[in-house]
C-alpha positions in Angstrom: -113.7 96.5 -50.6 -115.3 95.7 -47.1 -113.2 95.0 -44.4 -113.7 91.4 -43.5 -113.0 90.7 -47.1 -109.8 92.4 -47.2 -108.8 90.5 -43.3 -109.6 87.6 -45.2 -107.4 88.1 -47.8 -104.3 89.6 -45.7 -104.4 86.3 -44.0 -104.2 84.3 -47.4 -101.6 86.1 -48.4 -99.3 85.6 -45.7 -100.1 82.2 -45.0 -97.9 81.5 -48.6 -95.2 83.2 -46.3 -95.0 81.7 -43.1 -91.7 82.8 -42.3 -90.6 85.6 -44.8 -93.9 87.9 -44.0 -94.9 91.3 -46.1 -94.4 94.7 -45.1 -97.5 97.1 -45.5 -96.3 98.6 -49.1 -96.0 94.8 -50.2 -99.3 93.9 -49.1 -100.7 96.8 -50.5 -98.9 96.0 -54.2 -100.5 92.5 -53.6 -103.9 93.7 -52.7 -103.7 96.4 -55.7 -104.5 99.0 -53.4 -103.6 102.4 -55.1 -105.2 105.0 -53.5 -104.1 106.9 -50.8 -107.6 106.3 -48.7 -107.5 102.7 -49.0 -103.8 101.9 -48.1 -104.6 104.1 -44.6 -107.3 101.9 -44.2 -105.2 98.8 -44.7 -102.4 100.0 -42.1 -105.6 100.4 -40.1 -106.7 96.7 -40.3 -103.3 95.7 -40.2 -102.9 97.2 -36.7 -105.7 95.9 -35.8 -104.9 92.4 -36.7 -101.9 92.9 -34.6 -103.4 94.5 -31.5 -105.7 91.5 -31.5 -102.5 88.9 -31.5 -103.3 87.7 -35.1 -99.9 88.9 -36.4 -97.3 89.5 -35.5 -93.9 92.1 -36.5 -90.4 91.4 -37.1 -89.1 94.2 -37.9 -91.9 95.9 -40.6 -92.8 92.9 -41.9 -96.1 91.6 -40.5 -96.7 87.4 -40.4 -99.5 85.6 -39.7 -100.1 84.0 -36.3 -100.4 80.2 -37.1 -97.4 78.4 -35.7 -98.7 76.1 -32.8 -95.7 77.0 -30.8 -97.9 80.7 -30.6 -99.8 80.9 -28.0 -102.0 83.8 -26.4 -102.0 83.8 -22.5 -101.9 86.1 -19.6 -98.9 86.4 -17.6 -98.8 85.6 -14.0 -95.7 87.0 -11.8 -93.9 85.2 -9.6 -92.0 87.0 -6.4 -89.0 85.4 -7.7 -88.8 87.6 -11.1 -89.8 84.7 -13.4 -93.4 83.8 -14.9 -95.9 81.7 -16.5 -98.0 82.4 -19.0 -101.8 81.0 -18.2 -103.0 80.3 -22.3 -106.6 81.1 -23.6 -106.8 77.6 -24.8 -107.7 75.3 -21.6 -106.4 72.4 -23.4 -103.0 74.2 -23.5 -100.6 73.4 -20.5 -98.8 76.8 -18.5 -95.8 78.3 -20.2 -92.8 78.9 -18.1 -91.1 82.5 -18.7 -87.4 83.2 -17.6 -86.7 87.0 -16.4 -84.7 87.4 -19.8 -87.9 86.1 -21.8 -90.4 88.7 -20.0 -90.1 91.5 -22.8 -92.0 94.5 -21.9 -94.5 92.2 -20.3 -95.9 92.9 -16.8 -98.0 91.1 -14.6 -101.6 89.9 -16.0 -101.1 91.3 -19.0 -102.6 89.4 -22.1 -99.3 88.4 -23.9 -98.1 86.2 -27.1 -95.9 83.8 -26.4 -93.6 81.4 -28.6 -92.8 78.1 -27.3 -89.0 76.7 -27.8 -88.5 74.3 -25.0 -89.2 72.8 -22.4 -88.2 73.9 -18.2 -86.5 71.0 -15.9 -88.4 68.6 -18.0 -91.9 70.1 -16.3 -93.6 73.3 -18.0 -92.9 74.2 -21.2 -90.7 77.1 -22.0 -91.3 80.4 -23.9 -90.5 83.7 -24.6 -92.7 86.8 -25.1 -92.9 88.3 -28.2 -95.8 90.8 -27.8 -97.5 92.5 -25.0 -101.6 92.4 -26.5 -103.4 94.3 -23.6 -102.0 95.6 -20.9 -103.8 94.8 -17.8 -103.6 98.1 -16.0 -101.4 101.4 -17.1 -101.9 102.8 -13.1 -99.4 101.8 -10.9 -99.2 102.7 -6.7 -95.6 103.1 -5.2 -92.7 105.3 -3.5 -90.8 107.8 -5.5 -87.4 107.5 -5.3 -84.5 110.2 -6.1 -81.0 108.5 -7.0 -78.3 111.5 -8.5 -81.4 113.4 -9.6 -83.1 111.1 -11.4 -86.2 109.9 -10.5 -88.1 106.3 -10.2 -91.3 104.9 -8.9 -90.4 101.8 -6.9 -93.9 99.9 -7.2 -95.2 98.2 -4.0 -96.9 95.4 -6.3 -93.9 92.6 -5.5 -94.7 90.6 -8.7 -93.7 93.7 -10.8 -89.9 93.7 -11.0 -88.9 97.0 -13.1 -88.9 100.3 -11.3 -90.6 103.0 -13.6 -88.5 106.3 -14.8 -90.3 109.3 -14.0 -89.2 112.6 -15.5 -88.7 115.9 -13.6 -91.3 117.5 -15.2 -93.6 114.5 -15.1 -93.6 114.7 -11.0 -95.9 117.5 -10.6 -95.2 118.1 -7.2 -94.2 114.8 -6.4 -91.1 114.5 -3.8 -88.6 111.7 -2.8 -90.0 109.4 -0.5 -93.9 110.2 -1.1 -96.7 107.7 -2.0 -97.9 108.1 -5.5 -99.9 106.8 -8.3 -98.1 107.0 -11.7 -99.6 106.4 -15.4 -97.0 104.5 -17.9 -96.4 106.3 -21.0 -94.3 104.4 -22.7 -92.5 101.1 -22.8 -90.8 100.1 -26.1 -88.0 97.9 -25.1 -87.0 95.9 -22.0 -83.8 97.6 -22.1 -84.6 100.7 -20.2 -87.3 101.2 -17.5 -90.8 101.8 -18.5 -91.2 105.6 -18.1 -94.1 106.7 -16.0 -95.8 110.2 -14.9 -97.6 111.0 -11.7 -101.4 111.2 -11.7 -102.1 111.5 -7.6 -99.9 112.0 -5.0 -101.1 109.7 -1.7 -99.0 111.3 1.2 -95.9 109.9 2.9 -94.9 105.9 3.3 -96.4 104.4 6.6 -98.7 107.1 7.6 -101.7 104.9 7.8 -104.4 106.8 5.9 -101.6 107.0 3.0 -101.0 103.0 3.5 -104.6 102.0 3.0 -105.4 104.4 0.2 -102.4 102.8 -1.1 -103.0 99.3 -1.0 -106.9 100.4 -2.3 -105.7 102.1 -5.3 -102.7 98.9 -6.1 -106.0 96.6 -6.6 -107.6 99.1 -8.6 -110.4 100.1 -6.4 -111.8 103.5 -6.9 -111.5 105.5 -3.5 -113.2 108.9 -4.5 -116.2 109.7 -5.7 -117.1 111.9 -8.8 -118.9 115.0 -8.1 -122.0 114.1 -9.7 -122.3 111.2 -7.5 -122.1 113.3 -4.7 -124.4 115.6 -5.9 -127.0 113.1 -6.2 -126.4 111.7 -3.1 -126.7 115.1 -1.7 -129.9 115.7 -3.0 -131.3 113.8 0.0 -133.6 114.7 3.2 -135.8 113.8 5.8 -138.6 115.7 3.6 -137.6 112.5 1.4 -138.3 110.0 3.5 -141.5 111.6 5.0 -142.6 112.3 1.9 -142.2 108.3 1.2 -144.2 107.2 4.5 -147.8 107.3 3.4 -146.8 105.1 0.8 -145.5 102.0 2.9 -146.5 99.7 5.9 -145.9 101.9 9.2 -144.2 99.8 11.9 -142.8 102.9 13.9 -144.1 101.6 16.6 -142.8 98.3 16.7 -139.7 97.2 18.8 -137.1 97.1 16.2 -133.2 97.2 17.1 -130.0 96.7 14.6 -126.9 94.0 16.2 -123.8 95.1 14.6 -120.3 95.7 15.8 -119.0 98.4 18.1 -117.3 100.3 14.9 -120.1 99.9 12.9 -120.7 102.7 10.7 -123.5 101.8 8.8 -126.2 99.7 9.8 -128.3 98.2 6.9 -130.2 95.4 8.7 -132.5 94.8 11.6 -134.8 92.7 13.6 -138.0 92.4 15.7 -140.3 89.7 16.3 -143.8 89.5 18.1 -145.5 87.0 19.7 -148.6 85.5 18.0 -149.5 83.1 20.0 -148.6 80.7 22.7 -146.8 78.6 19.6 -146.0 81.0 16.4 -143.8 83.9 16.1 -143.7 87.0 13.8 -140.2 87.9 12.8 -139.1 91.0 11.0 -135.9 90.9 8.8 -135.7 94.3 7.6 -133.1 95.5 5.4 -132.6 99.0 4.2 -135.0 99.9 1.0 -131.4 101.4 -0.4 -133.0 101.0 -3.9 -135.9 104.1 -3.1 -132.9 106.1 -2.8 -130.4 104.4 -5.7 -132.2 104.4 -9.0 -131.0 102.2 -11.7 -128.8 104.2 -13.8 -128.5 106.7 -12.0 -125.0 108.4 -11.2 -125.0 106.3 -7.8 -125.8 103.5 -9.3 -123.8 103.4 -12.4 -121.0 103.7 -9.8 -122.0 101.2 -7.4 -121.8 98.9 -10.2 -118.5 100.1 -10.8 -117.5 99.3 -7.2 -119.5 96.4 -6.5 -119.0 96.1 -3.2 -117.1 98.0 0.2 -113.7 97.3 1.0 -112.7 97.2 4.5 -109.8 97.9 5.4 -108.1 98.2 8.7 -109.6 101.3 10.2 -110.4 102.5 6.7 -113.8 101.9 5.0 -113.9 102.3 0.9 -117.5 101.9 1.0 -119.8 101.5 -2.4 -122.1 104.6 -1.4 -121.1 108.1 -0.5 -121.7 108.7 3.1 -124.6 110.8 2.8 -126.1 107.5 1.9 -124.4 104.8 3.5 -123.9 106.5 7.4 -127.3 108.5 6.9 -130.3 108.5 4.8 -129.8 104.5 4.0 -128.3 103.4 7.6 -130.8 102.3 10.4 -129.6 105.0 12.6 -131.2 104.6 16.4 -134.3 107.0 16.8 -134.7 108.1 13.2 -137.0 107.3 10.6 -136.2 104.7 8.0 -136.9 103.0 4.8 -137.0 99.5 4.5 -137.5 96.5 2.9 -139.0 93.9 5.4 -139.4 89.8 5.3 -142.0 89.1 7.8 -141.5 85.3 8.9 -144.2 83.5 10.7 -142.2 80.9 12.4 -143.6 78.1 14.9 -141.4 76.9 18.3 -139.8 74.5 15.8 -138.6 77.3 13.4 -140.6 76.2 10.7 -141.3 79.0 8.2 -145.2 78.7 8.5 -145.6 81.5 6.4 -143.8 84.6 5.2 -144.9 88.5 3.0 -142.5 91.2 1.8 -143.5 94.5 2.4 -141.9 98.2 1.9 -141.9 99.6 5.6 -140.9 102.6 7.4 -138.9 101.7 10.7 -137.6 103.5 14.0 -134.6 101.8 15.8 -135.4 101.7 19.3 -132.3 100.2 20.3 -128.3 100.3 18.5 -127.1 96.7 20.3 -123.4 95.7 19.8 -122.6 92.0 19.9 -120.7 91.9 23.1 -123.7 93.5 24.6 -126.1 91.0 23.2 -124.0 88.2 24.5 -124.4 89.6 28.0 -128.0 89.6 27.6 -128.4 86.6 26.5 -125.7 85.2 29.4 -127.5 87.1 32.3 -131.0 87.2 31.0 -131.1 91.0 31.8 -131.2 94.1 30.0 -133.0 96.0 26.9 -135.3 93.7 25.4 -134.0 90.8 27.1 -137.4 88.9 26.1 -137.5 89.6 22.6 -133.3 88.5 22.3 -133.5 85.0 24.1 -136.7 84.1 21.6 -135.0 84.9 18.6 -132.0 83.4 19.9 -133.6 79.9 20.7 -135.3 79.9 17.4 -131.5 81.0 16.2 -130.1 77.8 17.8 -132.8 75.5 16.2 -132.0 77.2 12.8 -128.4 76.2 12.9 -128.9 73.1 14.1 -131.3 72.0 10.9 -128.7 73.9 8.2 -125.9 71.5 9.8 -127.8 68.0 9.9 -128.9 68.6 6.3 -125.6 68.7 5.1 -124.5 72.8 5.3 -120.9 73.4 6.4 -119.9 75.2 9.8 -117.1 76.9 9.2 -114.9 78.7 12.0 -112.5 81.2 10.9 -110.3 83.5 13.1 -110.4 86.9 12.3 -108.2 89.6 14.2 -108.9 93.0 15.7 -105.9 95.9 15.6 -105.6 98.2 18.4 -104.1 101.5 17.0 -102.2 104.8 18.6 -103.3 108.2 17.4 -100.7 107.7 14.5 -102.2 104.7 13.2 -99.5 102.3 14.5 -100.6 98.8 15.8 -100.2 98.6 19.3 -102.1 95.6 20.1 -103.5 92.6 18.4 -106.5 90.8 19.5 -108.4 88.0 17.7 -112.3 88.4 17.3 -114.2 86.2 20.1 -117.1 83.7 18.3 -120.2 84.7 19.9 -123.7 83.8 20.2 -124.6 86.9 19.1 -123.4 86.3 15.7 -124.6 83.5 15.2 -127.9 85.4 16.1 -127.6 87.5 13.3 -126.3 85.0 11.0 -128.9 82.3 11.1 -132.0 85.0 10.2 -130.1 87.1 7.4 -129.3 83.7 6.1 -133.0 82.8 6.4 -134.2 85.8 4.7 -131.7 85.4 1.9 -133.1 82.0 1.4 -136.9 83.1 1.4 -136.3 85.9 -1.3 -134.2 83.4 -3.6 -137.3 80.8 -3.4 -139.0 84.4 -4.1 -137.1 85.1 -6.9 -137.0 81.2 -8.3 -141.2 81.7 -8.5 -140.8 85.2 -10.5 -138.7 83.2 -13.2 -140.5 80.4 -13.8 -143.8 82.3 -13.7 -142.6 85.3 -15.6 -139.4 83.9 -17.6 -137.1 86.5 -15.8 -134.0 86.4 -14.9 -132.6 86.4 -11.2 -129.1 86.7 -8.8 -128.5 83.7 -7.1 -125.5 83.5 -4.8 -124.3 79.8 -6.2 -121.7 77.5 -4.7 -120.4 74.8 -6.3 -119.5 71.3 -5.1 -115.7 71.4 -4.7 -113.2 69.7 -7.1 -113.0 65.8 -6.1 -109.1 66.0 -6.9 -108.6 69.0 -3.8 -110.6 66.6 -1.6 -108.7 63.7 -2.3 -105.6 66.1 -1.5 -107.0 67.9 1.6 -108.4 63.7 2.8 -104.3 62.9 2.4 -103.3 66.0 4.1 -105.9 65.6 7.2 -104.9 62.2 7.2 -100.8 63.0 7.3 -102.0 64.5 10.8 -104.3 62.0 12.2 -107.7 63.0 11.2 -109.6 61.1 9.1 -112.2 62.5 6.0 -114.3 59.8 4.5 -114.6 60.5 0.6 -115.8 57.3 -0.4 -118.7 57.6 -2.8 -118.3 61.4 -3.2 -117.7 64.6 -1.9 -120.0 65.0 0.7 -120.8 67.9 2.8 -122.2 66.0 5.7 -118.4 64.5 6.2 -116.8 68.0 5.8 -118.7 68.6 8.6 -118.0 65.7 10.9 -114.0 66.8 9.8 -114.5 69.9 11.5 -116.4 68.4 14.8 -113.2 66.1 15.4 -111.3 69.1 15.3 -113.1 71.3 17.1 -110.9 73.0 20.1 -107.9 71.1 19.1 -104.7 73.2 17.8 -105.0 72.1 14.4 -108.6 73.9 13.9 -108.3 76.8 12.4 -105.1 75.8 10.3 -107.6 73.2 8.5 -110.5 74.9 8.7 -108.2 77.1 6.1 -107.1 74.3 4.2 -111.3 73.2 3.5 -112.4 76.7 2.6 -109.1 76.5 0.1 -110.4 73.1 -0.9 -113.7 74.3 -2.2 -115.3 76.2 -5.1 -115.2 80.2 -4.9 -119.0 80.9 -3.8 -120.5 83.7 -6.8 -122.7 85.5 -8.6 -124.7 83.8 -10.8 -128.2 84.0 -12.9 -128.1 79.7 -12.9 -129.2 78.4 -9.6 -127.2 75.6 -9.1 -127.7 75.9 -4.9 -125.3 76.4 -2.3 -123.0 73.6 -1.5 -121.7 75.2 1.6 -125.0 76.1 3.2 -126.9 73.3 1.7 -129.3 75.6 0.5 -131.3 75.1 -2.9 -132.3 78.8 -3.4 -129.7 81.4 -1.7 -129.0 84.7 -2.5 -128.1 88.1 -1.4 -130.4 90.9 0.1 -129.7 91.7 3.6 -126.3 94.4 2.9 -127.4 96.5 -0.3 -125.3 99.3 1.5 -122.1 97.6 0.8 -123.0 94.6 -1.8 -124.2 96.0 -5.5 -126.2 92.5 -6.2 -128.5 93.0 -3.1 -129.5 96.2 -4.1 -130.6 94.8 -7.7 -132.2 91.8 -5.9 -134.4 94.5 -4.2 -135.3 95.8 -7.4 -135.8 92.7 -9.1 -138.3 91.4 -7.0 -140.2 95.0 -6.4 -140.5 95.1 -10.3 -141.4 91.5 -10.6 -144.8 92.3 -8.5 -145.8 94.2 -11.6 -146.1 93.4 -15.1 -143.1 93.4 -16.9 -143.0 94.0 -20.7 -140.7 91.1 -22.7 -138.8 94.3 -24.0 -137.7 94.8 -20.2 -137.5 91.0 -19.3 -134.9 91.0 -22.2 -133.1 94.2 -21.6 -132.6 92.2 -17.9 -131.9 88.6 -19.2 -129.0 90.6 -20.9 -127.7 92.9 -17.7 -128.0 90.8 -15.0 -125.2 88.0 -15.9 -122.7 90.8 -16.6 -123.6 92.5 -12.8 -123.1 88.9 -11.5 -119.6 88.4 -13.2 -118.4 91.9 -12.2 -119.9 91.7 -8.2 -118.0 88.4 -8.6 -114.9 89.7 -9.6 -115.0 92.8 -7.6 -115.8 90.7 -4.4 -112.5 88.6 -4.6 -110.4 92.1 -5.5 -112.0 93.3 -2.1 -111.3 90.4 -0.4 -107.5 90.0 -1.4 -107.4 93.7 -0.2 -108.6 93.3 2.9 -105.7 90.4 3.5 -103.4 92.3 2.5 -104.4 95.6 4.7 -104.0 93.1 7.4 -100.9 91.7 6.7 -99.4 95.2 6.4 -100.7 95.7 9.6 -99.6 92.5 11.3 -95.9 93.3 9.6 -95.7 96.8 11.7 -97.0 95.0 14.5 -94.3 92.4 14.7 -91.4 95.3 13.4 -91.1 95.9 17.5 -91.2 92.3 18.5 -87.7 91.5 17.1 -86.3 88.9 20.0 -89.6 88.0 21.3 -90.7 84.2 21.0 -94.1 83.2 20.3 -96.3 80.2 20.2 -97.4 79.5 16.7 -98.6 76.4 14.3 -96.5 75.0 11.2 -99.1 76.9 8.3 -97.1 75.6 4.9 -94.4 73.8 4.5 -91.9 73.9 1.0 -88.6 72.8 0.3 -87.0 76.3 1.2 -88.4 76.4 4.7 -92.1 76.4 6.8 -94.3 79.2 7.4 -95.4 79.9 11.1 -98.6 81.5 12.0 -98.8 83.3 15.4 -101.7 81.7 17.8 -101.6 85.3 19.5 -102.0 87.0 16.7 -102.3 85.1 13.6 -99.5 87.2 11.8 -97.5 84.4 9.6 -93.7 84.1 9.0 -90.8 81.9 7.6 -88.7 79.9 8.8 -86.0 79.6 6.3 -83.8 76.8 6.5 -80.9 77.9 7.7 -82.1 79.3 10.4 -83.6 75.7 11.6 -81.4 73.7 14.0 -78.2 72.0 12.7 -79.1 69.2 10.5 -79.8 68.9 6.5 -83.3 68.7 5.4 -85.4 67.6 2.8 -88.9 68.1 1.6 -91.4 65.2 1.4 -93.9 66.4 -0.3 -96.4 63.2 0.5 -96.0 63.8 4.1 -96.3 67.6 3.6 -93.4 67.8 5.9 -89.3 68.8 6.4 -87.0 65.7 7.7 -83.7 66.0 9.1 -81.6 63.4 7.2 -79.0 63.0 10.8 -81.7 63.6 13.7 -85.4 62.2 11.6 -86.3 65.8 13.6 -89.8 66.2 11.4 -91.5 69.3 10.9 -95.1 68.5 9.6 -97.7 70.9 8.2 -99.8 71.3 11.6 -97.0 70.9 14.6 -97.2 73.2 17.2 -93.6 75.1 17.1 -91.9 77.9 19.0 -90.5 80.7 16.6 -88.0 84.1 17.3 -88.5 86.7 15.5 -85.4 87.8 13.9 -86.5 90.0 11.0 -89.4 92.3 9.8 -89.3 93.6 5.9 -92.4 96.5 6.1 -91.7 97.1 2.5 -92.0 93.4 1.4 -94.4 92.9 4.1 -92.3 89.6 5.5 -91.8 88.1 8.9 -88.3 85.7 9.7 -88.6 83.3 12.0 -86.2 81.2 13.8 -87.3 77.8 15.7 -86.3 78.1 19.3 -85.1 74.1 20.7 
């Protein structure tokens, strides 16, 4: 009997028997199974209808999943021990979970849930009755000896249980060290999930140990197999000259990389020439990573994996072994280089007049940092002076035309940690805002846009597929909320007839300079759609853009690499067999870059929250100068305006008076004094405690 048959008729079966069930040997009497072959097989289908969260067991009887109060979810943690359950089913609302009700269930882990009630009248409430898939089995943490037993105390703050870890399942593993344990088993919520060490990190704190750490808790892989370092030690410069012949020699040319002072690897660069008293040739050229990175290769099977660097504070998890990344890919000063250039014929206007794509070789003549780009183009003196102030006017003219045609000019502070030879923060300064970027900016975002128009011509000639990097128009119910919230502290955002960009915009001009910037310029990049990966243009609502993708860092960023090779094998002919075998790949690389990009990017908060939390451990006492960043009913969260670390300030530790939450005016009010505390005042703060483990900041408000 084949095995949809018989799935069929286990569910018939038990559907008679909603609530007594069968146990296997029943089913197997019922199904007039009487060999010994086919009743393993139907304990094999019965297992899997239950891994799959069509049945469920109660006891060894096995019933059928049909109740409507049944539901398949994933779990979401809260800090505070208790859960909701997030359902498959969109049309399903989110399932409260009490700590008792959590069963062996862990944070994002695809659960079953049954539904009995309802919690303070809001979310329903349920219990979990069966963990489906386990969203990880690798957990990061410190190990912990109490009487000679040992536990993993995770640093993941939404998972509550501490894992048992047997003597002999240590190996090597000591009290107080770093580690990353595998769970073994977990039958009953009863006792502690029982864990064994797979890697040992190092000691808590150390700051190589803390990075790694905080990599390995989001899941991101930090070492590289051998074979991928073999392949990416296969690599010379007999490689790249052997390459030369083949590609448009601009050696000659005055080409020069802009990048930060730390930079590592340098995967883009510029030059531009003058035509004539009125035109301009500009060269966007990007490392031709893809010579070096074959598709399915080992590098690239694990680029994939990665999808993107991680950076870290002080620590770089990048997508490419070094070899690659800070050598034969970067555009090192005075070497020879591969590239992948967008030549731009641009008038005084900077109207694209013309542009070609060519494979190029390259020699840096000059490594520039920003700061020293910003002098030259302050002074008017230095290396190249000429060729920097052109392509900074044309620069100026290209941000100007991406803001009056609706694209969004975000300004986001971003901080820079000042470490001692043990890793410890000793100072923290926030990035300046230069001219220099903005440099930069404007022409990688102009050769983005020319090789997506590029790339929309290939598929409607050809019928192939394509990465677009897509942003949506945000949800008009976050706009109405961020209009009331803008409005609660005296700015105004017109939303009549729409969501439109253009008023986003003139938002952030009335608040340009004034304290409340950056907090809001927060609260509208919360406001908006994730930007993604995607294979359907729908443009780029932030850039107001039609055609955007990504091409200019295919060091660090797995969908420029392919974008590279997609439009070098779209100059050829391309069999239908091929242009299929792509129309199938490319939407799962643009759903994992997607995914992996917003692991990366919670990383990279929280590496800097660690760091900001050490930082403020020696500034117990101190006052500071900060901005109200949320308000809730327990208290408001400060953020710094020296150094942008945030902290609470619970409410008893706000001056004498009972206070409630008005969640229209997102704002605390004193019921004796009317003392208000809005989202957005400007408040003194003391620090009075710092939790390194928990990485949390007290506050108190100083009168």
């Amino acid at each position: 009997m084949k095995k949809t048959k018989i799935k069929q008729q286990i569910e018939k079966i038990l559907q008679n028997s909603p609530n007594r069930g069968y146990k296997s040997k029943e089913l197997s009497k019922k199904l007039n199974i009487k060999s010994e072959e086919e009743y393993a097989n139907l304990k094999q289908i019965l297992s899997e209808l239950y891994r799959q969260g069509k049945l469920i067991k109660k006891g060894k009887r096995y019933l059928l999943v049909q109740d409507a109060n049944q539901i398949i979810g994933k779990l979401q943690m809260t800090r505070n021990g208790y859960g909701f359950v997030i359902p498959e089913s969109k049309e399903s609302e989110d399932i409260f979970i009490s700590e008792r009700n959590l069963g062996t269930a862990l944070n994002g882990d695809k659960v079953l849930v049954e539904v009995f009630a309802r919690y303070r009248g809001k979310n329903q409430e349920g219990e979990i009755i069966k963990v489906l898939e386990r969203s990880t089995d690798e957990f990061v943490g410190k190990i912990e000896a109490y009487r000679g037993v040992y536990f993993l105390i995770p640093d993941d703050k939404l998972i509550h249980r501490d894992f048992f870890i047997p003597e002999e399942m240590l190996h090597g593993a000591r009290h107080g060290d770093k580690v990353v344990i595998k769970l073994i088993e977990w039958t009953t919520p009863k006792v502690n999930p029982v864990g064994e060490v797979i890697e040992i990190l190092g000691k808590p704190l150390d700051h190589t140990t803390e990075m790694i750490s905080i990599a390995r808790s989001f899941k991101i892989r930090t070492k590289f197999p051998e074979d991928v370092l073999e392949e990416a030690n296969q690599f010379s410069e007999e490689t790249i000259k052997s390459e030369i012949p083949n590609r448009l020699d601009i050696r000659d040319k005055i080409v020069f990389t802009i990048d930060p002072a730390d930079a590592k690897d340098f995967d883009d660069a510029l030059s531009i020439e003058v035509i004539d008293k009125n035109r301009f040739l500009v060269g966007v050229h990007i490392a031709d990573v893809s010579f070096f990175v074959k598709e399915n290769s080992f590098l690239d099977l694990e680029a994939r994996k990665r999808g993107t660097s991680v950076y870290l504070v002080n620590y770089v998890v990048p997508m490419l072994p070094e070899a690659l990344s800070n050598k034969w890919c970067s555009l090192v000063p005075g070497e020879d280089r591969l590239c992948f250039s967008v030549f731009i014929e641009m008038n005084k206007k900077a109207e694209v007049l013309n542009y070609r794509i060519e494979k190029t070789v390259i020699n840096n003549k000059r490594r520039f940092t920003y700061e020293e780009v910003e002098e030259i183009l302050k002074s008017g003196k230095g290396d190249f002076a000429e060729e920097l102030i052109t392509l900074n006017e044309l620069a100026k003219i290209l941000f100007k035309k991406r803001i009056q045609n609706g694209g969004i000019d975000f300004v986001t502070d971003e901080v820079r940690f000042i470490l001692d030879p043990d890793g410890i923060p000793v100072e923290v300064k926030k990035k300046e805002h230069l001219q220099s970027h903005k440099l930069i900016e404007d022409f990688m975002l102009l050769a983005n846009k020319i090789i997506a128009q590029e790339g929309k011509k290939f598929e409607d000639i050809k019928k192939v597929p394509f990465i677009y990097r897509i942003h949506d128009v945000p949800d008009e119910e976050k706009i109405r909320q961020l209009a009331n919230l803008v409005n609660s502290l005296g700015y105004k955002l017109n939303i009549a007839g729409g969501v439109k960009s253009k008023a986003l915009q003139k938002l952030l001009e009335q608040i340009k300079d004034k304290p409340e910037e950056i907090l809001i310029n927060e609260l509208m990049i919360r406001s908006m759609a994730k930007a993604e990966y995607s294979e359907k243009n729908i443009g780029h609502y932030g850039l107001a853009f039609k055609y955007y993708t990504h091409f200019t860092s295919p060091i660090r960023r797995y969908p420029d690499l392919v974008v590279h090779r997609l439009i070098k094998e779209y100059e050829k002919d391309i069999s239908p067999k091929r242009a299929n075998e792509l129309r199938k790949n490319i939407p799962e690389i643009c759903k994992t870059s997607s995914v992996a990009e917003r692991i990366a990017m919670e990383a990279e908060r929280e590496a800097i929250k660690f760091k900001q939390t050490q930082f403020m451990k020696n500034r117990i006492g101190e006052e500071f100068d900060g901005i109200i960043s949320g308000v809730q009913a327990f208290g408001i969260f400060v953020e710094l305006t020296e150094n942008l670390a945030e902290g609470l300030v619970r409410l008893k530790n706000m001056p004498g008076d009972i206070y409630f939450y008005d969640e229209n005016k997102y704002a605390l009010i004193g019921k004796l004094n009317k003392q208000v505390y809005r989202l957005g005042d400007l408040v003194r703060v003391r620090v009075i405690g710092v939790n390194e483990e928990r990485n949390e900041i007290d506050f108190e408000l100083v009168e």
